[in-house]
C-alpha positions as CSV (number, residue, x, y, z in Angstrom):
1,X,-9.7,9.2,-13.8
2,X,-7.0,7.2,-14.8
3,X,-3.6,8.0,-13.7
4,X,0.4,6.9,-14.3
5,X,2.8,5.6,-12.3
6,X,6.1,4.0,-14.2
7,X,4.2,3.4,-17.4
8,X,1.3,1.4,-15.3
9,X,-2.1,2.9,-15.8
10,X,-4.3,2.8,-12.6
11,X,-7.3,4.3,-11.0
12,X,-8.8,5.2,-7.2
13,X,-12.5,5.1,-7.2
14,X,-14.7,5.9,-3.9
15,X,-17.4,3.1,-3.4
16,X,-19.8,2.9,-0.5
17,X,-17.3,0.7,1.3
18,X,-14.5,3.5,0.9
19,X,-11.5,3.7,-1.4
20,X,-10.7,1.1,-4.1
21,X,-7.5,0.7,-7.3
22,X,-7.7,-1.0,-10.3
23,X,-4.2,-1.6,-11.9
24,X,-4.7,-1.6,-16.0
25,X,-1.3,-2.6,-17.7
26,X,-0.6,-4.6,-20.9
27,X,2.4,-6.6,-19.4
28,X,1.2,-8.1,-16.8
29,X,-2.5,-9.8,-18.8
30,X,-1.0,-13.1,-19.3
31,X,-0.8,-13.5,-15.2
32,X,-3.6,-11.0,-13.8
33,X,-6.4,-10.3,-16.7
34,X,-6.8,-7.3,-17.9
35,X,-6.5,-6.2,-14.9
36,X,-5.8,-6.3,-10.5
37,X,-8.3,-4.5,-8.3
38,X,-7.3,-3.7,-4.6
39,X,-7.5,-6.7,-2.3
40,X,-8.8,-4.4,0.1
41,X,-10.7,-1.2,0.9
42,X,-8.8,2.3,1.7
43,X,-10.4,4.8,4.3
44,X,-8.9,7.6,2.2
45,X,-8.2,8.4,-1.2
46,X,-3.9,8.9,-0.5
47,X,-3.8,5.3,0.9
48,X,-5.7,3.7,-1.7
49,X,-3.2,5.9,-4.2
50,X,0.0,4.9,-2.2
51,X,-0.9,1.0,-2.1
52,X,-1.8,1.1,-6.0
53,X,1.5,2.4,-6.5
54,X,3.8,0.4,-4.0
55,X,1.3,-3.1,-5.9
56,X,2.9,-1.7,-9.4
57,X,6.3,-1.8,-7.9
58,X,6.1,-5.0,-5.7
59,X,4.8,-6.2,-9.6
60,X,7.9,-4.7,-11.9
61,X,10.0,-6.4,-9.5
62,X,8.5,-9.5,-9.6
63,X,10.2,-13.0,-7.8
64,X,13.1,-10.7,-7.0
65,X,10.7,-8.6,-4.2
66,X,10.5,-10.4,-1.3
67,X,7.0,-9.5,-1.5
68,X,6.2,-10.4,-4.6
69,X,4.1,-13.9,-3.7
70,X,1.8,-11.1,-1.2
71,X,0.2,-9.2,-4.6
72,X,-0.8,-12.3,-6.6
C-alpha cells in the first residue's frame, strides 16, 4: 500500500530477503526514473519505513544535504 510522506508517494514491501521501499514522485523522473528502490534490504518493516522517509528528505534537499551525493 502506497503511503505519503511531504507529497512523496512511497511503499514498504516484504520480500524473501526482508524489507524493501520504492520511492514514486513526479519531481524527481528526470534524474531517478519513475522511480528509487531501497539500495538495501530492512530486517523490519519500521526501518525500511524510516530510511524511505529520511531518502525523501536527503532528496528535497538536494546538493545542499551533505548527504545528498549518498542517495543517487
Amino acid at each position: 500500500m502506497k503511503e505519503n510522506y511531504d507529497s512523496n508517494d512511497f511503499e514498504v514491501k516484504k520480500q524473501p530477503e526482508g524489507w524493501v521501499y520504492t520511492i514514486f514522485s513526479e519531481w524527481h523522473k528526470e534524474y531517478y526514473g519513475d522511480y528509487i528502490e531501497a539500495a538495501e534490504w530492512f530486517e523490519t518493516e519500521q526501518e525500511a519505513r524510516y530510511a524511505a522517509i529520511t531518502h525523501i528528505q536527503q532528496l528535497m534537499n538536494g546538493p545542499d544535504d551533505p548527504e545528498f551525493l549518498d542517495c543517487r
